[in-house]
C-alpha positions as protocol buffer text, in pm:
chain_id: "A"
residue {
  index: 1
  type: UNK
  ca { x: 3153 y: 4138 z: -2388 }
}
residue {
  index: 2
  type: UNK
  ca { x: 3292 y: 3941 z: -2671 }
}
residue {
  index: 3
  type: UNK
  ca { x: 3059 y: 3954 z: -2988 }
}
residue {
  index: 4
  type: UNK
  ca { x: 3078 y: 3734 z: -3322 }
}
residue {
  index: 5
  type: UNK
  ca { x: 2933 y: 3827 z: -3622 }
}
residue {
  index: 6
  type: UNK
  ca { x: 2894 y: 3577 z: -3958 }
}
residue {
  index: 7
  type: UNK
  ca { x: 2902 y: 3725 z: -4284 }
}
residue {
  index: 8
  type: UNK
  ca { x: 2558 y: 3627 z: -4452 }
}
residue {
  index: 9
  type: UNK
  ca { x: 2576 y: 3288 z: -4637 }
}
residue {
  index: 10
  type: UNK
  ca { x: 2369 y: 3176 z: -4958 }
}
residue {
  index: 11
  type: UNK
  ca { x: 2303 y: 2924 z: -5184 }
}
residue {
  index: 12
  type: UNK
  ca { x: 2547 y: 2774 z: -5391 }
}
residue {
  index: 13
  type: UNK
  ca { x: 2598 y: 2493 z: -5673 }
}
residue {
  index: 14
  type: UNK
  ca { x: 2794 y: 2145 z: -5570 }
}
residue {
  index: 15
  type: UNK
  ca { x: 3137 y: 2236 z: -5669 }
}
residue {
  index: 16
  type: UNK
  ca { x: 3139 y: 2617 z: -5607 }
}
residue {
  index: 17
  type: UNK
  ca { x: 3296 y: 2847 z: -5340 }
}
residue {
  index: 18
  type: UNK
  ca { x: 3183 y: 3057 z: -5104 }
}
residue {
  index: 19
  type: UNK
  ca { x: 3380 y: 3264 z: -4829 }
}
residue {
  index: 20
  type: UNK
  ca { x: 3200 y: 3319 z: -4492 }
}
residue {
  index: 21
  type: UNK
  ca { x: 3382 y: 3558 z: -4234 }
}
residue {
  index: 22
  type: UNK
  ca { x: 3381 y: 3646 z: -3875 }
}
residue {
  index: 23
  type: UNK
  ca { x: 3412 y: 3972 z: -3715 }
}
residue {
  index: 24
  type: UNK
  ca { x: 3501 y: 3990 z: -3382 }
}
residue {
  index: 25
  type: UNK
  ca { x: 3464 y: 4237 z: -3126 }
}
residue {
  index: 26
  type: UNK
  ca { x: 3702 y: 4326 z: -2829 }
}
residue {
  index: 27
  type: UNK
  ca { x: 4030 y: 4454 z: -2779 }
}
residue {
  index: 28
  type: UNK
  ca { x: 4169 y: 4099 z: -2718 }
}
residue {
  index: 29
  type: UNK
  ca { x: 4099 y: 3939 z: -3105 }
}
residue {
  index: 30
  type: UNK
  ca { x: 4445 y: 3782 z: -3082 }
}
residue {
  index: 31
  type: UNK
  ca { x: 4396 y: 3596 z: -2753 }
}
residue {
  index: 32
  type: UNK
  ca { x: 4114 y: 3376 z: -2880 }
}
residue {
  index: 33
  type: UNK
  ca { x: 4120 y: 3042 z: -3044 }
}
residue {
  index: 34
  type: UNK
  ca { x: 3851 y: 3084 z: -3349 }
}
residue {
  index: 35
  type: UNK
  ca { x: 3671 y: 2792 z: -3489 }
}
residue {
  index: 36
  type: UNK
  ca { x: 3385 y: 2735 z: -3754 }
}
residue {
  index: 37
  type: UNK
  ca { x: 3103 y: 2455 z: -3674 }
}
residue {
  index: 38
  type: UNK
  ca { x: 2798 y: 2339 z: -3837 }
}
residue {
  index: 39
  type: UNK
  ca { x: 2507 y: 2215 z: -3784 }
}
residue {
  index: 40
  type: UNK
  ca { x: 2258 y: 2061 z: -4015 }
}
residue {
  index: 41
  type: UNK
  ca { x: 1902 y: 2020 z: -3935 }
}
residue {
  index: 42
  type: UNK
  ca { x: 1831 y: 1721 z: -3718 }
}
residue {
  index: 43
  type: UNK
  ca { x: 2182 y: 1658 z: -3689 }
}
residue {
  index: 44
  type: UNK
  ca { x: 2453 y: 1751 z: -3381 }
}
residue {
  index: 45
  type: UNK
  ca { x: 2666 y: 2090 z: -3407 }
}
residue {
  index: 46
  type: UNK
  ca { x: 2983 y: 1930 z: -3600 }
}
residue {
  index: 47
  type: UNK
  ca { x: 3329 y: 2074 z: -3556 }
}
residue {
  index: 48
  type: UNK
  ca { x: 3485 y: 2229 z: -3936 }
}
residue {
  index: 49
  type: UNK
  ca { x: 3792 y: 2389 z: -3809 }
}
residue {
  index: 50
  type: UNK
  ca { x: 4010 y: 2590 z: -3572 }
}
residue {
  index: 51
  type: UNK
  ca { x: 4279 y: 2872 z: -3617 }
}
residue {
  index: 52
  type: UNK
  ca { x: 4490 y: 2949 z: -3320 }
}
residue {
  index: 53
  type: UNK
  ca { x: 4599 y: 3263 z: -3158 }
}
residue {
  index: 54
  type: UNK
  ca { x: 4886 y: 3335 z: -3406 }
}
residue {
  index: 55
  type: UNK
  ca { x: 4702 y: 3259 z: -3710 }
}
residue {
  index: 56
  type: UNK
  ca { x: 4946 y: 3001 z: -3833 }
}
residue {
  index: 57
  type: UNK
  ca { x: 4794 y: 2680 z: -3686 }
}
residue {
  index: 58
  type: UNK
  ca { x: 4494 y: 2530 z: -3802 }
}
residue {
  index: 59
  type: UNK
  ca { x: 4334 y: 2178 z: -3758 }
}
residue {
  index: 60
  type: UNK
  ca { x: 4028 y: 2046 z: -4018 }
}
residue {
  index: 61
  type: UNK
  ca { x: 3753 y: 1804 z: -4017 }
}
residue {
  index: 62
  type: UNK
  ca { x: 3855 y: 1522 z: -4225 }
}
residue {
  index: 63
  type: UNK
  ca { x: 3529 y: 1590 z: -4430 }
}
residue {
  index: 64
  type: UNK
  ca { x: 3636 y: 1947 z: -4517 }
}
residue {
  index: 65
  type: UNK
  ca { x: 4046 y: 1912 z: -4487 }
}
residue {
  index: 66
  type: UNK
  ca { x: 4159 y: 1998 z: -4824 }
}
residue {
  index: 67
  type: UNK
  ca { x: 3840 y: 2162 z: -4962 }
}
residue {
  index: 68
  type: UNK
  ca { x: 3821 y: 2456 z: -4683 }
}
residue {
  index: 69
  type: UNK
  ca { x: 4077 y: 2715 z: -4568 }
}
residue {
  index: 70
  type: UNK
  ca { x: 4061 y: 2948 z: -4231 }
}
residue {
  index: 71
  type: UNK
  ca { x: 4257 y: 3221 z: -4169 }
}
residue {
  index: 72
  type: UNK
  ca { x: 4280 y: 3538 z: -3980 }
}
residue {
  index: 73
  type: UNK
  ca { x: 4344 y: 3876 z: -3979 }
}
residue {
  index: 74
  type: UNK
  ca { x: 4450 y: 4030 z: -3648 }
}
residue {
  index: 75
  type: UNK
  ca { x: 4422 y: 4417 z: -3805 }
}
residue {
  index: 76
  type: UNK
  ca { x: 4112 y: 4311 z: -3882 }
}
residue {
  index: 77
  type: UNK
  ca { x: 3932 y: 4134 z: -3583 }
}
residue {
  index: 78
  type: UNK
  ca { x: 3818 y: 3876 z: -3864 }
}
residue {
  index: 79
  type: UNK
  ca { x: 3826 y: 3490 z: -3936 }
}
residue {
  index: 80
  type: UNK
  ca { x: 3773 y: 3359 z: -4261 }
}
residue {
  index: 81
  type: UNK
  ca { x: 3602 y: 3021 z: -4352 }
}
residue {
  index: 82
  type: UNK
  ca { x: 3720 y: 3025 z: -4767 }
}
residue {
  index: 83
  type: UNK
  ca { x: 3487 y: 2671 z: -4884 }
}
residue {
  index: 84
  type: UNK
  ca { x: 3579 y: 2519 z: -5250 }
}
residue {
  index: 85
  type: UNK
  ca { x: 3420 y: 2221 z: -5384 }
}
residue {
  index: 86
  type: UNK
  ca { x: 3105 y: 2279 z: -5203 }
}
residue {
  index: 87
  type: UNK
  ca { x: 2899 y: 1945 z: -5170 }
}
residue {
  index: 88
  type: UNK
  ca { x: 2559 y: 1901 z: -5114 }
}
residue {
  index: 89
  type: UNK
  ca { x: 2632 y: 1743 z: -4759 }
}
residue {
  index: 90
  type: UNK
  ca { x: 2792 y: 2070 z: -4667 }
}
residue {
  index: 91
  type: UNK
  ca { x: 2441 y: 2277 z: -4666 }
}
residue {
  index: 92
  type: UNK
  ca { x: 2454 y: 2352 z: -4293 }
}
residue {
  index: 93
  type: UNK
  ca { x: 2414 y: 2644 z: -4027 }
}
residue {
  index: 94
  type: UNK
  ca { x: 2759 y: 2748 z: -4029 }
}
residue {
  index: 95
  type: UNK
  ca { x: 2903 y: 2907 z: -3687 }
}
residue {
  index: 96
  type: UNK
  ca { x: 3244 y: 3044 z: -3573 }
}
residue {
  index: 97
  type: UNK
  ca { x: 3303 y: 3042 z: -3230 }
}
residue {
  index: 98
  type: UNK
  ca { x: 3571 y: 3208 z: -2953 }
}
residue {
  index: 99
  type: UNK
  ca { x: 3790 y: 3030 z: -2702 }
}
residue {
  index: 100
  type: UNK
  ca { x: 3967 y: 3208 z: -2465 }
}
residue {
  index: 101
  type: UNK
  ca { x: 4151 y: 2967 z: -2256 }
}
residue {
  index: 102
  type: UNK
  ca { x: 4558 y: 2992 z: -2367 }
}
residue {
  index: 103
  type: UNK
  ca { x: 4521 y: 2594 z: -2195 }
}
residue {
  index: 104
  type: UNK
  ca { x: 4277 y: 2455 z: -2450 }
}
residue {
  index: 105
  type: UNK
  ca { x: 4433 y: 2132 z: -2654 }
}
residue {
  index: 106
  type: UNK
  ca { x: 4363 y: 2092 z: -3012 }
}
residue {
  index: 107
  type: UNK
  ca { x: 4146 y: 1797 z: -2853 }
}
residue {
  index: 108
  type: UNK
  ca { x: 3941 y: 2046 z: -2650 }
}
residue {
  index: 109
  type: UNK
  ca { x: 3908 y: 2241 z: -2955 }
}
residue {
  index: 110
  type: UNK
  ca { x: 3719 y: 1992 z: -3126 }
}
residue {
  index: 111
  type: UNK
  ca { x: 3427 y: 2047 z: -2891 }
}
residue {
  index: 112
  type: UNK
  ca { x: 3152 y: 2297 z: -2876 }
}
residue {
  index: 113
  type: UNK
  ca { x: 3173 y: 2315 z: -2469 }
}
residue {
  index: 114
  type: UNK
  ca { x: 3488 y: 2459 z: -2477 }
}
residue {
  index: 115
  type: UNK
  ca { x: 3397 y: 2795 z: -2700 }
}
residue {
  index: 116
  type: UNK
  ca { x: 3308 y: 3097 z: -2486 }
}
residue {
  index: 117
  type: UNK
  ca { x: 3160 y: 3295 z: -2738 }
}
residue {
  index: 118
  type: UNK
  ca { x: 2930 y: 3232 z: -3057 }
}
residue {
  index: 119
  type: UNK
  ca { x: 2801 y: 3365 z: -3350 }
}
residue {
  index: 120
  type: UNK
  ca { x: 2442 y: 3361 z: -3486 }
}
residue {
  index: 121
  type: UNK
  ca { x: 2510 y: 3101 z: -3765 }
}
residue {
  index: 122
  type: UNK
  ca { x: 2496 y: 3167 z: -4108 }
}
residue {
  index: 123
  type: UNK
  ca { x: 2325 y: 2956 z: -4378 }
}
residue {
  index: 124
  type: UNK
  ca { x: 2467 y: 2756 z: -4658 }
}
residue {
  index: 125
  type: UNK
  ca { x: 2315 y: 2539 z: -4848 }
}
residue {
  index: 126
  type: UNK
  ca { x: 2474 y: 2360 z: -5154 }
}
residue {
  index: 127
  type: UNK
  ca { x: 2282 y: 2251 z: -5443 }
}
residue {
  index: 128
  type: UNK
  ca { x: 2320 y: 1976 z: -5615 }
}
């Protein structure tokens, strides 16, 4: 059994950073697709981003692209989520998620059906 673990979130000011990670359990780290969603309250889970298998290809939100950075650490069984420029409309419950289907598109990555695996969310919440 695959198990994902968030690194505890916090409160932070508009403009700030904050690095969230992901440790992942199993043997097979490098055969998942990893990607960080959100989910604010009364809103739908919302996709952030997605690092493939190798840990060179990533896709963004257009709302985040530019402000956050994932990356991964094979050794380490651990995906990062590195946030700059925190915004007030980024306070959200803040999940990374496993895909283990080598078939998935970067379309199919977009959407929370496709993840086998999640973590327990982790809170963020930007102040303004």
């Amino acid at each position: 059994q695959v198990q994902l673990v968030e690194s505890e979130g916090g409160l932070v000011q508009a403009g700030g950073s904050l690095r969230l990670s992901c440790a992942v359990s199993g043997r097979t780290f490098s055969s998942y697709a990893v990607g960080w969603f959100r989910q604010a309250p009364g809103k739908e889970r919302e996709f952030v981003g997605v690092v493939l298998r190798n840990g060179l290809s990533t896709r963004y939100a257009a709302s985040v692209k530019g402000r956050f950075t994932i990356s991964r650490d094979n050794a380490k069984n651990t995906v990062y989520l590195q946030m700059n420029s925190l915004k007030p409309e980024d306070t959200a419950a803040y999940y990374c998620a496993a895909d283990s289907d080598i078939g998935s598109t970067w379309f199919d990555l977009l959407n929370v059906r496709t993840y086998d695996y999640w973590g327990q969310g982790t809170q963020v919440t930007v102040s303004s």
